[in-house]
N, C-alpha and C positions, 0 to 999 in steps of 0.2 A: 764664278757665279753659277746658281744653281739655273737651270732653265724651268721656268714656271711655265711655258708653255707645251702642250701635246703635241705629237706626230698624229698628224691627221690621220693614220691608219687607228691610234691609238683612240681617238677620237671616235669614230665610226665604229669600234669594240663598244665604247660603253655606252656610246647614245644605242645602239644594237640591242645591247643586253637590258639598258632601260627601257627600250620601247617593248620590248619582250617580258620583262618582269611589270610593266603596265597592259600589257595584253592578257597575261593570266591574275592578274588582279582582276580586269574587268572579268572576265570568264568563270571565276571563284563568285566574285559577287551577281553575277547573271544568274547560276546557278542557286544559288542563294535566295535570290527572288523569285526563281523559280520552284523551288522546295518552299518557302512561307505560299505563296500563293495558291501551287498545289493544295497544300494541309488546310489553308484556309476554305476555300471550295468544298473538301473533303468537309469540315468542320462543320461549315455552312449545311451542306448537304443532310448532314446528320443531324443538325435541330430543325431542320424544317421536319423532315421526317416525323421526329421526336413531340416536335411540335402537332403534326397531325395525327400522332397516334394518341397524345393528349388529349384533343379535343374531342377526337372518335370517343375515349375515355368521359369525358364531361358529359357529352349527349347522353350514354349508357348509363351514367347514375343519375343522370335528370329523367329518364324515361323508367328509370328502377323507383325513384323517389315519389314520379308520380301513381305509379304502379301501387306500391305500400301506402301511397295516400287513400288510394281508395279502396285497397282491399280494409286498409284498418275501420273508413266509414264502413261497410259491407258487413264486419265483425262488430260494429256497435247497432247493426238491424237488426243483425241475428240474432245477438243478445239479448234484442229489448224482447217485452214481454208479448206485445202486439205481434212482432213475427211467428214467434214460437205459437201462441193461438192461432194465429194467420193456418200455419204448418201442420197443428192438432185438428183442426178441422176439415181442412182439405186433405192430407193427405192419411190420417188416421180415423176418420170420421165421428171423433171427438165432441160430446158437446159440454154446454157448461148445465150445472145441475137445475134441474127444473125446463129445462128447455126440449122442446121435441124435433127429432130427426125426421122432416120428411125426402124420401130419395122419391124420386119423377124416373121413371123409365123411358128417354125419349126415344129412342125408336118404333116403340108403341101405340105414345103417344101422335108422332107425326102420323103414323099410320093408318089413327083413326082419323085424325083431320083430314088427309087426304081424302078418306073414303066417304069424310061430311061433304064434303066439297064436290065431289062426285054427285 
């Protein structure tokens, strides 16, 4: 008859080599969750980032958008007619026809009030 049972040296061989081939299992898979975790962290890291250089991004065309908002009003003053006259008169001393240009020299003028006043 065949003998179904081990020699207990043979015994202590493969429970041995089981518990050794379940010790690098676990150490295969430790390291394992240790690489996903890593990369994840790494991952993480990198949309936060991303994420605030986004937003830094958002601020910059809302602060550009309202920029162009009101230089575009600024280009609908200067356009209008009213500025442009505003601009002929003051600074070219333009008038409209029929109209008289009187210029006041006030340094002169203070000068002699001063000296009424005296």
């Amino acid at each position: 008859m065949a003998n179904n049972y081990q020699n207990p040296k043979q015994r202590t061989k493969s429970a041995g080599k089981s518990l050794l081939f379940s010790k690098k299992i676990i150490v295969v898979i430790l390291l394992v969750v240790i690489a996903i975790v890593y990369n994840f962290l790494k991952v993480d890291n990198y949309q936060q980032a991303k994420n605030k250089e986004l937003l830094e991004f958002k601020k910059e065309v809302q602060t550009l958008e309202e920029e162009i908002y009101s230089l575009e009003h600024k280009l609908e003053a200067v356009n209008s007619s009213k500025f442009v006259e505003e601009v002929a008169r003051k600074n070219l001393g333009l008038v409209k026809p029929g109209e008289i240009l009187y210029i006041t020299i006030r340094g002169e003028v203070d000068k002699e009030d001063a000296r009424k006043r005296d």
